[in-house]
DSSP file (Angstrom, degrees, kcal/mol; ACC not computed):
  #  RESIDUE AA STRUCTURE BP1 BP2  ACC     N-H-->O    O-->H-N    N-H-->O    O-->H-N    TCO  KAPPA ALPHA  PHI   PSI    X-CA   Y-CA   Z-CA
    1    1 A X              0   0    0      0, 0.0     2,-0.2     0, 0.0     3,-0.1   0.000 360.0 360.0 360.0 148.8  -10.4    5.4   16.3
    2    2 A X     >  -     0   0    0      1,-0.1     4,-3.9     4,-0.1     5,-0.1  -0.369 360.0-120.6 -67.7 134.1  -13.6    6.7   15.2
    3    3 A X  H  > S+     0   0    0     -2,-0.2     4,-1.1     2,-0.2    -1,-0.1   0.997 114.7  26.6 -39.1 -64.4  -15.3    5.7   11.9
    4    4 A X  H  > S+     0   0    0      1,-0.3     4,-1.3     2,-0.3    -1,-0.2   0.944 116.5  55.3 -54.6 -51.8  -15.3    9.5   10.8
    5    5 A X  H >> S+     0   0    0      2,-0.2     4,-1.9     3,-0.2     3,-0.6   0.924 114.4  52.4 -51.1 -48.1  -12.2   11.0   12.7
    6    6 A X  H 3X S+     0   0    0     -4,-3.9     4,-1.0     1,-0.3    -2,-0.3   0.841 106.7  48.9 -56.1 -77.1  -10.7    7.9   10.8
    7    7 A X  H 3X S+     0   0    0     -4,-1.1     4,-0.9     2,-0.3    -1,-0.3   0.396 110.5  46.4 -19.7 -39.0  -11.9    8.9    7.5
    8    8 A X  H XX S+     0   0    0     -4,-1.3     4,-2.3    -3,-0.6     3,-0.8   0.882 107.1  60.5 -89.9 -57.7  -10.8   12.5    7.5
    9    9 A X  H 3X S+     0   0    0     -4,-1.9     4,-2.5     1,-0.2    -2,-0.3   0.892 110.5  44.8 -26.2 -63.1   -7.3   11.5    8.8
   10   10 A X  H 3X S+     0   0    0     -4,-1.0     4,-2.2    -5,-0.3    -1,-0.2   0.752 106.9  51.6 -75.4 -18.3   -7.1    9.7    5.9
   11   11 A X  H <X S+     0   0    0     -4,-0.9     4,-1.8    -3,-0.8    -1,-0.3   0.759 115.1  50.8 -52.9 -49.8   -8.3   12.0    3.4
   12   12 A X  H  X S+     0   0    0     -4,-2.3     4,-1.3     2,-0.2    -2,-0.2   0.656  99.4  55.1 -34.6 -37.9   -6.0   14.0    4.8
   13   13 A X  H  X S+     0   0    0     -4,-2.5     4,-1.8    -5,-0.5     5,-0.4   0.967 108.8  55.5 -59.8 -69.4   -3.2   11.8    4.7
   14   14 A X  H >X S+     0   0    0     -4,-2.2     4,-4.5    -5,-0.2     3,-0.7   0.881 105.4  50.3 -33.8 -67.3   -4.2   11.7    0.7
   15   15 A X  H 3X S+     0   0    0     -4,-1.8     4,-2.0     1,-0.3     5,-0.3   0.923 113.0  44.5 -36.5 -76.8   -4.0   15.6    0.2
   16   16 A X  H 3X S+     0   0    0     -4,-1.3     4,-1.2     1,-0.2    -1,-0.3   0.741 116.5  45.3 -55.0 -18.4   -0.6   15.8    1.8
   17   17 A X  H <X S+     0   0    0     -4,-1.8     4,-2.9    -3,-0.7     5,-0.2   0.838 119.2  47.7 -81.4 -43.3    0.6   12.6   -0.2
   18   18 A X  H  X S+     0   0    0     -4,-4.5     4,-0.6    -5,-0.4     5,-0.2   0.951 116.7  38.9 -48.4 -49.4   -1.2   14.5   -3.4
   19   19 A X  H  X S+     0   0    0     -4,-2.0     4,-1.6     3,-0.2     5,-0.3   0.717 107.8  64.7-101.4  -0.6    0.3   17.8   -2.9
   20   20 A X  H  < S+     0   0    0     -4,-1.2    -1,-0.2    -5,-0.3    -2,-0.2   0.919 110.6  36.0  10.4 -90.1    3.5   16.3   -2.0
   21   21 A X  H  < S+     0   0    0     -4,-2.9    -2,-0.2     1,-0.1    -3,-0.1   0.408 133.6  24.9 -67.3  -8.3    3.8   14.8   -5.6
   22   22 A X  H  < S-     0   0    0     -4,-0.6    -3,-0.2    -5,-0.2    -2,-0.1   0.614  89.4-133.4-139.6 -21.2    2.4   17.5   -7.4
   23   23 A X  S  < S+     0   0    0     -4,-1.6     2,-0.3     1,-0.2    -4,-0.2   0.944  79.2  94.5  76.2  53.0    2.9   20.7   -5.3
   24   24 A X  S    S-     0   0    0     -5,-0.3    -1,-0.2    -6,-0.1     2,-0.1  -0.896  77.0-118.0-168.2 111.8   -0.7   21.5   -6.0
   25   25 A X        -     0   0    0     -2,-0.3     2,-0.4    -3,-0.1    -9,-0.0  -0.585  31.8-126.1 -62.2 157.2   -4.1   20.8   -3.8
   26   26 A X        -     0   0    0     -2,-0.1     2,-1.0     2,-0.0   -11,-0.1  -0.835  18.2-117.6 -85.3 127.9   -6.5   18.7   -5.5
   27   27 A X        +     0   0    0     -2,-0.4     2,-0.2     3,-0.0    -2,-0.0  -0.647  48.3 168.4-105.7 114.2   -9.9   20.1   -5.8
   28   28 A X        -     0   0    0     -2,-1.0     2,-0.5    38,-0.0     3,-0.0  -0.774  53.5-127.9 -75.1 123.6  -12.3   17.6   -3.7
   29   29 A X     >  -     0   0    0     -2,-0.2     4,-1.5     1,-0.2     5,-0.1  -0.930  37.9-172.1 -93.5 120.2  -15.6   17.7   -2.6
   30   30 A X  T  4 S+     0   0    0     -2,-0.5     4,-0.3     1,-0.2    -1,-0.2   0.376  79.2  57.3-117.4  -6.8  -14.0   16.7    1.3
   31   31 A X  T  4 S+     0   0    0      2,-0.1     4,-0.3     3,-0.1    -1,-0.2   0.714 114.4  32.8 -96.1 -15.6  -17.8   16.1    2.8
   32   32 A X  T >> S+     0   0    0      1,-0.2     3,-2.4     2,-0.1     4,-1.4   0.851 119.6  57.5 -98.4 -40.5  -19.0   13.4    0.2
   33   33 A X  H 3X S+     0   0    0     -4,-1.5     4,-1.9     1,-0.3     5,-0.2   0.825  99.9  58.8 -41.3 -23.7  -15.1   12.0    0.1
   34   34 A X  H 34 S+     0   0    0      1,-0.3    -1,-0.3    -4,-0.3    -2,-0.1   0.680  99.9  54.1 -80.3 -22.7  -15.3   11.5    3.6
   35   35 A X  H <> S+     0   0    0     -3,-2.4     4,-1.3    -4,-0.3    -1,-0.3   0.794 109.2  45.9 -86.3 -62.1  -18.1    9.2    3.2
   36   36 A X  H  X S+     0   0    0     -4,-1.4     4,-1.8     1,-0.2    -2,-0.3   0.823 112.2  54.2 -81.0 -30.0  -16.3    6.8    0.6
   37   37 A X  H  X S+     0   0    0     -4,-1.9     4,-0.7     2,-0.2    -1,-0.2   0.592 106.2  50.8 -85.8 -12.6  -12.9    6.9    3.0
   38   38 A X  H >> S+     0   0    0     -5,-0.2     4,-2.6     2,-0.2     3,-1.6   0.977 104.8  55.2 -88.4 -50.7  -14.9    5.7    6.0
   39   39 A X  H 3X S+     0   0    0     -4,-1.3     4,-3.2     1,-0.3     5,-0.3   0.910 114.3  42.9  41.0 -75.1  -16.2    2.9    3.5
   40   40 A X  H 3X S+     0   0    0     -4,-1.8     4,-1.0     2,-0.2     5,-0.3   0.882 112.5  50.0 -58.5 -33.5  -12.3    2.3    3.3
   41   41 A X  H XX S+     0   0    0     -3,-1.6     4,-1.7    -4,-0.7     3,-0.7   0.931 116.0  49.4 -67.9 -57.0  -11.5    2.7    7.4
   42   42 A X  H 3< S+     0   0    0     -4,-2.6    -2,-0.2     1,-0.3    -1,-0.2   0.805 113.8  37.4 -80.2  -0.8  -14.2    0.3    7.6
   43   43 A X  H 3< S+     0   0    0     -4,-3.2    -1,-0.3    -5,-0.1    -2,-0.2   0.610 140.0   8.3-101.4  -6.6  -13.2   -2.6    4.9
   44   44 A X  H << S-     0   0    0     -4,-1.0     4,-0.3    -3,-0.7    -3,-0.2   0.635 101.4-116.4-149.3 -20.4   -9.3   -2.4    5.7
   45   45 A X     X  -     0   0    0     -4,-1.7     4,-1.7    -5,-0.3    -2,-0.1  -0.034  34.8 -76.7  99.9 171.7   -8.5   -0.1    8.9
   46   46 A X  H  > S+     0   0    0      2,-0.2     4,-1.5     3,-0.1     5,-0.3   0.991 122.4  47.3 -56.1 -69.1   -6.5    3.1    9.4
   47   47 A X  H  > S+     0   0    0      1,-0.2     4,-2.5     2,-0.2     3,-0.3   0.874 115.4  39.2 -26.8 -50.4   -2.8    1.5    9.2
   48   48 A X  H  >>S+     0   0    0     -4,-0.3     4,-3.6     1,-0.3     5,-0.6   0.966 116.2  55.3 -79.8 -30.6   -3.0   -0.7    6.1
   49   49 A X  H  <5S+     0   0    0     -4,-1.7     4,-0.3     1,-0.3    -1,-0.3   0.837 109.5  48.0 -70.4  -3.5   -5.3    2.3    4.3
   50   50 A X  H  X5S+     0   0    0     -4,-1.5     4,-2.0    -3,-0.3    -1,-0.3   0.848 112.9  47.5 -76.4 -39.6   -2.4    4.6    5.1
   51   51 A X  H  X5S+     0   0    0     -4,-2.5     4,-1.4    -5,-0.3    -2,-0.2   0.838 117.3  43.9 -76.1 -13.1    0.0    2.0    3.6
   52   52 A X  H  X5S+     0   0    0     -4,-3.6     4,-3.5     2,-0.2     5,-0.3   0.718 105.1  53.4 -82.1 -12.3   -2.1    1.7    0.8
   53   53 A X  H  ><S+     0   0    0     -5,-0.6     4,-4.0    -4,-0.3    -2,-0.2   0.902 113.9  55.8 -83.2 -52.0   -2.8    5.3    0.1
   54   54 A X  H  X S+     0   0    0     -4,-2.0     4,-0.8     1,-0.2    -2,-0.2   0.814 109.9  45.9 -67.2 -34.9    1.4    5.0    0.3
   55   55 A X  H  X S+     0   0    0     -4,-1.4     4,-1.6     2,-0.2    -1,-0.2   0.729 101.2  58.7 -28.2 -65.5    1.3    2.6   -2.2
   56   56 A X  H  < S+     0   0    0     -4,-3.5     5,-0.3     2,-0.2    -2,-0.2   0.737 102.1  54.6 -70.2 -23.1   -0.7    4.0   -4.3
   57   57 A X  H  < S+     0   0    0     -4,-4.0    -1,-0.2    -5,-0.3    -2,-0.2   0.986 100.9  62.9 -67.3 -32.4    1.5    7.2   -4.7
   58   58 A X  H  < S+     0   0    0     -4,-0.8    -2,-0.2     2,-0.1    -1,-0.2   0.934  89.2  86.4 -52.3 -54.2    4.4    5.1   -5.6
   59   59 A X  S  < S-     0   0    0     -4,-1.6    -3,-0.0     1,-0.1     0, 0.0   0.180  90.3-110.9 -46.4 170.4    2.5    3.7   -9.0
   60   60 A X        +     0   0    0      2,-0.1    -1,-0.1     3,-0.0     2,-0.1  -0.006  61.4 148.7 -82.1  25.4    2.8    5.4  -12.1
   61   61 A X        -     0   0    0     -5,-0.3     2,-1.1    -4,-0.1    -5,-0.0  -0.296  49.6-123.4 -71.7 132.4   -0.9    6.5  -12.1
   62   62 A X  S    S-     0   0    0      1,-0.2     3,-0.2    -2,-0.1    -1,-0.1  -0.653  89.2  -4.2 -74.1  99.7   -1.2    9.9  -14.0
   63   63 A X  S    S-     0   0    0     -2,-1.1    -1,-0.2     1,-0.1    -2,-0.1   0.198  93.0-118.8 101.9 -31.4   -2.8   12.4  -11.8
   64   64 A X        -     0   0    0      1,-0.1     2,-0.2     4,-0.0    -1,-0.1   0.873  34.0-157.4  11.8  80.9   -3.8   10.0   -8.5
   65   65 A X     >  -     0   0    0     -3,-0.2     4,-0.7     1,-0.2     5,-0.1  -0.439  16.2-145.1 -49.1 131.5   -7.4   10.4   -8.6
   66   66 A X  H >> S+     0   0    0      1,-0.3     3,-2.4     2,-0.2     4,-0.7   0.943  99.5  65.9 -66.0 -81.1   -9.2    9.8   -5.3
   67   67 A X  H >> S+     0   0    0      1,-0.3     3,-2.4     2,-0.2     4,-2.2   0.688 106.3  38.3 -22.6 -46.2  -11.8    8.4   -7.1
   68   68 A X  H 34 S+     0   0    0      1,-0.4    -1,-0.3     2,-0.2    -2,-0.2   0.580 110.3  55.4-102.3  12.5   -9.8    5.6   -8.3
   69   69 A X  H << S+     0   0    0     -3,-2.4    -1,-0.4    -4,-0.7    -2,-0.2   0.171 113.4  46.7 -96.8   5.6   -7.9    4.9   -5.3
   70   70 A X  H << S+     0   0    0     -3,-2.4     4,-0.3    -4,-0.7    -2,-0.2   0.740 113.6  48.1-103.3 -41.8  -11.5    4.6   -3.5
   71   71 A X  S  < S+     0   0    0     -4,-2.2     3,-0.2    -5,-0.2     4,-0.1   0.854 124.4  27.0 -68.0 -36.1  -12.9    2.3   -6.3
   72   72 A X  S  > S+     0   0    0      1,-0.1     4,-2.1     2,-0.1     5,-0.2   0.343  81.0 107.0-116.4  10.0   -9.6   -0.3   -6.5
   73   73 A X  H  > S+     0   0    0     -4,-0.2     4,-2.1     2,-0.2     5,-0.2   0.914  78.9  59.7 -35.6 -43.2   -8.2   -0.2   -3.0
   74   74 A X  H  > S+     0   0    0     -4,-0.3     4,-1.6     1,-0.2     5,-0.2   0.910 111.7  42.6 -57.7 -29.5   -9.7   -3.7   -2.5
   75   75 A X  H >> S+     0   0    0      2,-0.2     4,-2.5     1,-0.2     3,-0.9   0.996 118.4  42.0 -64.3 -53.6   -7.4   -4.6   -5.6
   76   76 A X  H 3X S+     0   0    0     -4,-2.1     4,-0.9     1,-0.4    -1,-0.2   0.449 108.8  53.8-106.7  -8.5   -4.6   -2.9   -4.6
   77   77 A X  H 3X S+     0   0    0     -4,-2.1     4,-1.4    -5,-0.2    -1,-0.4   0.789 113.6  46.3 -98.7 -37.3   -4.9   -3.9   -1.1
   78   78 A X  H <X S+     0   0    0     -4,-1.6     4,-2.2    -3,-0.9     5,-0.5   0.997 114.5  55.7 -60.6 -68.6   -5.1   -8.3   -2.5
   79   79 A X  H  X S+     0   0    0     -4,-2.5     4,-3.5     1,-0.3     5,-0.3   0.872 107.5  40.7 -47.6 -52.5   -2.1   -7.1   -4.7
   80   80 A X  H  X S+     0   0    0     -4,-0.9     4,-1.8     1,-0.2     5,-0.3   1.000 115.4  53.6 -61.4 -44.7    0.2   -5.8   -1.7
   81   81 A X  H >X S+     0   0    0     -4,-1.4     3,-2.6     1,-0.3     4,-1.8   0.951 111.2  44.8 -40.9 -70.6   -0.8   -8.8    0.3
   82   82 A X  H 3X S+     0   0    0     -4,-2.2     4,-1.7     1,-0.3    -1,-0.3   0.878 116.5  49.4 -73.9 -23.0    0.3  -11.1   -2.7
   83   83 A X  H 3< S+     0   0    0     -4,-3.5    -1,-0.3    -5,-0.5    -2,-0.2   0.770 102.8  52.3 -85.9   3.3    3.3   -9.2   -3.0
   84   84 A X  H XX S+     0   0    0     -3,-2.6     4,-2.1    -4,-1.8     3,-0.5   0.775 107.8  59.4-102.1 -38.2    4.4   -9.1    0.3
   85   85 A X  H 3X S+     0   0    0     -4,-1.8     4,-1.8    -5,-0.3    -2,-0.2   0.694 110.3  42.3 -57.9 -31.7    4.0  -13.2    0.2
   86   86 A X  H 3< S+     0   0    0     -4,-1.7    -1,-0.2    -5,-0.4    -2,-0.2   0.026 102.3  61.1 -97.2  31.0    6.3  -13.4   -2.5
   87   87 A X  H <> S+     0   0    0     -3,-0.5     4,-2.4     2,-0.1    -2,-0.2   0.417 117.4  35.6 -84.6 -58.5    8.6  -11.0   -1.1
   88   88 A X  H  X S+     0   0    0     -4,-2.1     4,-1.2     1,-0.2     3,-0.4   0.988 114.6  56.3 -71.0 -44.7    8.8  -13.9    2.1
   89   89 A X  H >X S+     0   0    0     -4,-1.8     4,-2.8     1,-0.2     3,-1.1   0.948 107.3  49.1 -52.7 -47.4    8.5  -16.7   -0.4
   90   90 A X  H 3> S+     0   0    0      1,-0.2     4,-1.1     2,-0.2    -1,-0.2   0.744 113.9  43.6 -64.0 -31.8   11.8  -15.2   -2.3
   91   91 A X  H 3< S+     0   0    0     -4,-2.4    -1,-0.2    -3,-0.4    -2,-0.2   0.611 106.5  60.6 -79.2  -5.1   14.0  -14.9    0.9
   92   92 A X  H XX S+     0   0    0     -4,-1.2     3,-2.8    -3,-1.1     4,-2.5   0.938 111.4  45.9 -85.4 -63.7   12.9  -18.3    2.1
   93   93 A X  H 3X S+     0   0    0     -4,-2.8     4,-2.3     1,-0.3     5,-0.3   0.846 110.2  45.8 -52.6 -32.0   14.5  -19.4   -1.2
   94   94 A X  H 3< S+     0   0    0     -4,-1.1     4,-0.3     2,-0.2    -1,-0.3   0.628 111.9  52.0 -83.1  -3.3   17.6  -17.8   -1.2
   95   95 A X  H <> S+     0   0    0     -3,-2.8     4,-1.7     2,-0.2    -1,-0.2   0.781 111.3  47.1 -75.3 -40.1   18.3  -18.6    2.2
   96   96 A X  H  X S+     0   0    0     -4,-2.5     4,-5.1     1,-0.2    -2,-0.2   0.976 110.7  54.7 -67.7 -59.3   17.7  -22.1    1.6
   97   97 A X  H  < S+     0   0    0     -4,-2.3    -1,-0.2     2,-0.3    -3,-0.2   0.611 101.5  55.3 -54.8 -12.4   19.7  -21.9   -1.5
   98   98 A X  H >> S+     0   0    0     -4,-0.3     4,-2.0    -5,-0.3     3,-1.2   0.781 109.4  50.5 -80.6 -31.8   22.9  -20.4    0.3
   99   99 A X  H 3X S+     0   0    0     -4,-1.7     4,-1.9     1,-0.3    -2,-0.3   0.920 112.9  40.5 -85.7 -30.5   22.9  -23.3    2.5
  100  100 A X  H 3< S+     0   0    0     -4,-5.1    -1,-0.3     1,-0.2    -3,-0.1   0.284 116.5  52.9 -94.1  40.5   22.6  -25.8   -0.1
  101  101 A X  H <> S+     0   0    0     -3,-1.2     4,-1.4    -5,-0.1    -2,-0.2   0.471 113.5  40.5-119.2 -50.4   25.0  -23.6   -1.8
  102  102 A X  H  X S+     0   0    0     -4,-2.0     4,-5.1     2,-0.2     3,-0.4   0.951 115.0  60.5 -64.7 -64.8   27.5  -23.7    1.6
  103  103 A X  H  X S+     0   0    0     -4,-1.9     4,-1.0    -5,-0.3    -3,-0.2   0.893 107.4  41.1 -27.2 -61.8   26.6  -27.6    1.8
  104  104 A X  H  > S+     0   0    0      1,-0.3     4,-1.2    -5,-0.2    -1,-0.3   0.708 110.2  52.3 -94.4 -11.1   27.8  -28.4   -1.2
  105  105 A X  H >< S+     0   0    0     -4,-1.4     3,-0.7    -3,-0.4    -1,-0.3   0.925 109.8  53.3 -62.1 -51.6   31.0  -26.3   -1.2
  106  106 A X  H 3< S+     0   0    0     -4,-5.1     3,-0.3     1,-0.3    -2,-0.2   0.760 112.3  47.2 -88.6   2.5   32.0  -28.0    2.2
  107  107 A X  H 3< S+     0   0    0     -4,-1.0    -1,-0.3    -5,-0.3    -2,-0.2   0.809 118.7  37.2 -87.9 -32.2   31.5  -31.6    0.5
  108  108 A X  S << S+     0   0    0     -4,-1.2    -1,-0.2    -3,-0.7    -2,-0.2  -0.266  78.9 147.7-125.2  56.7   33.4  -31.0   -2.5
  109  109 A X              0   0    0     -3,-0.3    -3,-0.0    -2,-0.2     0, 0.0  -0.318 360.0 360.0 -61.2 158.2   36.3  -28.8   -1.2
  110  110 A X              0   0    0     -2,-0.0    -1,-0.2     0, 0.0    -5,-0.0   0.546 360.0 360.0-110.1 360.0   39.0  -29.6   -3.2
């Protein structure tokens, strides 16, 4: 996808997530934004910045300012990452722990 084309898709993407949650447009300068969201296309790609952009509506952020989803994506993009590795780390255990859960029931039946 094109650096630019990308950039207004996602900016787009934002708005509709924005006025979504708030029923409201947000008032944007959409030629300089466009600028800082190709900046974002190029450090993380279209997909994940749409799942982060998806992300970020879920927090509890007051308002979801562009501005501060352009300044801390890189955070927020480490943060899903680490959470998405302890998401796998936590089913590896509990899997492991039903079988040595199962294990030890079928040794000490009574």
């Amino acid at each position: 996808m094109e650096r630019m084309k990308a950039a207004n898709a996602l900016l787009t993407y934002y708005l509709k997530l924005y006025n979504q949650k708030y029923n409201k447009q947000p008032t944007i300068n959409r030629y300089k934004e466009k600028y800082a969201m190709a900046d974002v296309f190029d450090s993380i790609g279209y997909d994940r910045g749409k799942a982060l952009l998806d992300y970020y509506f879920r927090l509890n952020k007051p308002g979801h300012p562009l501005q501060f989803f352009l300044y801390n994506f890189d955070r927020m993009d480490e943060v899903v990452k680490e959470l998405d590795k302890d998401k796998q780390a936590r089913a590896k255990l509990l899997r492991e722990t039903a079988a040595r859960v199962k294990e030890f029931e079928a040794t000490h039946e009574r």
